[in-house]
N, C-alpha and C positions, 0 to 999 in steps of 0.2 A: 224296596223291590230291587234296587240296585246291590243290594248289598249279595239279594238273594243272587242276582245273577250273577255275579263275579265269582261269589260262592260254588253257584253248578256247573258254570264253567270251569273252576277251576279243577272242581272234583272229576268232571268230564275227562279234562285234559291229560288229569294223571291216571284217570284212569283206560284209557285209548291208550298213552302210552307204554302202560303195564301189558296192555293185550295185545295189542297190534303191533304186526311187523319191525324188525330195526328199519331203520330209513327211510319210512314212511314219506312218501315223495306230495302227497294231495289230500289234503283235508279241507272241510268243509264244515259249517256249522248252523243252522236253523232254529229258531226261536220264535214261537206262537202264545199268546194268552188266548181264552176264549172268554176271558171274566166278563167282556163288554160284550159277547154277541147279546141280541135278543132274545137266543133263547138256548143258554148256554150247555152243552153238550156235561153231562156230572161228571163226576172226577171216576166215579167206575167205567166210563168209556175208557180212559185215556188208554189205562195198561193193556185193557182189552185190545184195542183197537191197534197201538203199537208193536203189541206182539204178533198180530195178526199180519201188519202191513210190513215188520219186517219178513214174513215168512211167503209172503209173495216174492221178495227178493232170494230167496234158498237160505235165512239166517232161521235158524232155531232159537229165541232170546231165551236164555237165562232170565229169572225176575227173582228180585230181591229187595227187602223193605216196604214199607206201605203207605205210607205218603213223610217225605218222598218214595215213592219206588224206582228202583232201578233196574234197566232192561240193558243187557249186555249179549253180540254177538262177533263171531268170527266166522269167517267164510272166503277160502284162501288167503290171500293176500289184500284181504277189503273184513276191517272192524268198523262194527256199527254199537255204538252207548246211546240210550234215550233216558233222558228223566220226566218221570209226571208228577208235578205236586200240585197240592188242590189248594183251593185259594173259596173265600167265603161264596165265591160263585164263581163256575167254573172250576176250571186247572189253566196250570201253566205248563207248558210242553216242550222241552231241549231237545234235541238228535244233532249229536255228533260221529260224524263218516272220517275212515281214516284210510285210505285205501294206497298201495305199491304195483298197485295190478295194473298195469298200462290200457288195457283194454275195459276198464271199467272206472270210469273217474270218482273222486268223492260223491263230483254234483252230480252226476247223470244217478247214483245212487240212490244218495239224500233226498232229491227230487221225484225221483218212481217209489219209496217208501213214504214219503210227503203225500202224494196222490192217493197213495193207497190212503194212509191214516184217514183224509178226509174225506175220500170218495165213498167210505162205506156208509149204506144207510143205516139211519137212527129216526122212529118215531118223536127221540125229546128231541133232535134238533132242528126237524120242520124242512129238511132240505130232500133229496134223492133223487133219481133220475127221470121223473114224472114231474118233477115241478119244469114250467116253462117262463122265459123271459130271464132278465137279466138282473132282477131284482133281489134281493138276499144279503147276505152274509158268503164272501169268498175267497180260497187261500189261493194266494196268487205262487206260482214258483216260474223261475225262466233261469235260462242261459245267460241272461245279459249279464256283464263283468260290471257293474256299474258298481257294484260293494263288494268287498271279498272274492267268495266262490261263485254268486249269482245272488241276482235279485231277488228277495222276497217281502210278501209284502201279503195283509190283510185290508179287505175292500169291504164296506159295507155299502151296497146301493140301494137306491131308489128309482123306480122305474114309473113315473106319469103314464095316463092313457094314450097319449100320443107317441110312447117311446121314449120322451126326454130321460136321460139319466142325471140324479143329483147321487150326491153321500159325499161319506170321507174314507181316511186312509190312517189304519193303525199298524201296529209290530213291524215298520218301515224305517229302516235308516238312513230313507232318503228324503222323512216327513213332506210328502206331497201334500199337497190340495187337488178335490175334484174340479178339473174348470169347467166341466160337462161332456154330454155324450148321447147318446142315441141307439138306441135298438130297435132294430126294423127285421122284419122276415125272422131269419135266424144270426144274422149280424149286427155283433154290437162294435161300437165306433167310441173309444172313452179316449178323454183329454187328462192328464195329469200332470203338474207344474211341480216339480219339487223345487223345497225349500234352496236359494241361492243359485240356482239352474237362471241360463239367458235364455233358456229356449223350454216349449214344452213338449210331454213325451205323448205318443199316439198309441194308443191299441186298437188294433183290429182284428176279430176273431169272431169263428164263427161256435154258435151253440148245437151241441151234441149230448142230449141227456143231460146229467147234471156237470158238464164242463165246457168250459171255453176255451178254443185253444186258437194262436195266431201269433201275430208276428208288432216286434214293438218300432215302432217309428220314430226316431231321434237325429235331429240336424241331418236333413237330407237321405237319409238311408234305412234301410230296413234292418237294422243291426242285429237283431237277434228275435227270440223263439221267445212265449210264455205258454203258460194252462191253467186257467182257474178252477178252482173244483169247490161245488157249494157247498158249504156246510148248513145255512140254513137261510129260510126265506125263500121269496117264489115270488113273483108279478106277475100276469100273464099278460 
């Protein structure tokens, strides 16, 4: 799997460069499996869904190939590449943003096409905007500079009668641990430790249909913005 990724990244790479802008000032890059959710979204969502979520943003994707397939667009001064390849369960899903436009960054991109890809509903993946609690399968994106262009990260929770939250934390390159958490009313309260960190990280956000959005808490301050959007599962 590593080989793969080195692989898509690099085909990504040259290929952003071949489309997009000279001097490309912001780029940005996102990497999701779904092969371990529960209830794994098929690999005919993927292309659907990416072509669909780039076109909330004004991209028209091009598609080409069929697994891998490849989704390629431009829109001014901001190129967007995605690949989806299927994998014996699930896909595995790239989006690289390459953007010169000062008013639109890589990540503010990558992240509102990220929302979209996950926020659409699907009967096989168990998620949408009628499930309640904080329980599921969820694609995390934020602001925070903690890696690269912004943090992202996949959350599987578990939600007790009482609220308590347990799970873990995959497609993360900052391999946390859950140290726990809490969902009460529509506010969830999650602790996360990543790997070699002296301190742990806090989320607090509240739930709105099938997404969480709030703010992260790290050594004393509120440093930045996330949004989770379920992909599958429910507690209530």
């Amino acid at each position: 799997m590593m080989f793969l990724r080195r692989t898509l990244l690099a085909s990504a790479a040259f290929a952003m460069l071949a489309a997009a802008p000279a001097f490309a000032v912001d780029y940005g890059r996102w990497f999701f499996s779904t092969a371990n959710d529960p209830k794994p979204l098929p690999f005919s969502e993927c292309v659907k869904r990416a072509q669909a979520a780039m076109a909330t943003q004004g991209f028209g994707a091009r598609v080409g190939g069929t697994n891998p397939a490849y989704l390629d667009a431009t829109s001014g001064a901001v190129s967007v590449t995605a690949f989806c390849v299927g994998q014996p369960k699930g896909f595995y899903y790239v989006l690289v943003v390459m953007s010169d436009d000062g008013s639109k960054s890589a990540l503010s991109v990558g992240n509102a096409i990220n929302a979209a890809f996950f926020g659409s509903d699907t009967s096989a993946g168990g998620g949408g905007a009628t499930a309640t609690g904080a329980g599921g399968t969820w694609q995390l994106t934020s602001n925070c500079k903690f890696v690269g262009s912004g943090w992202q990260s996949t959350l599987d929770l578990s939600q007790a009668p009482n609220g308590a939250l347990t799970g873990m934390v995959r497609n993360d390159p900052l391999t946390p641990v859950v140290v726990g958490g809490q969902f009460t009313g529509t506010t969830m309260n999650l602790t996360l430790r990543p790997a070699d960190w002296a301190d742990n990280m806090q989320l607090t956000g509240d739930l709105s249909g099938g997404k969480i959005a709030g703010k992260v808490h790290h050594l004393g301050g509120d440093d930045c913005t996330f949004t989770m959007v379920r992909t599958a599962g429910s507690s209530a």
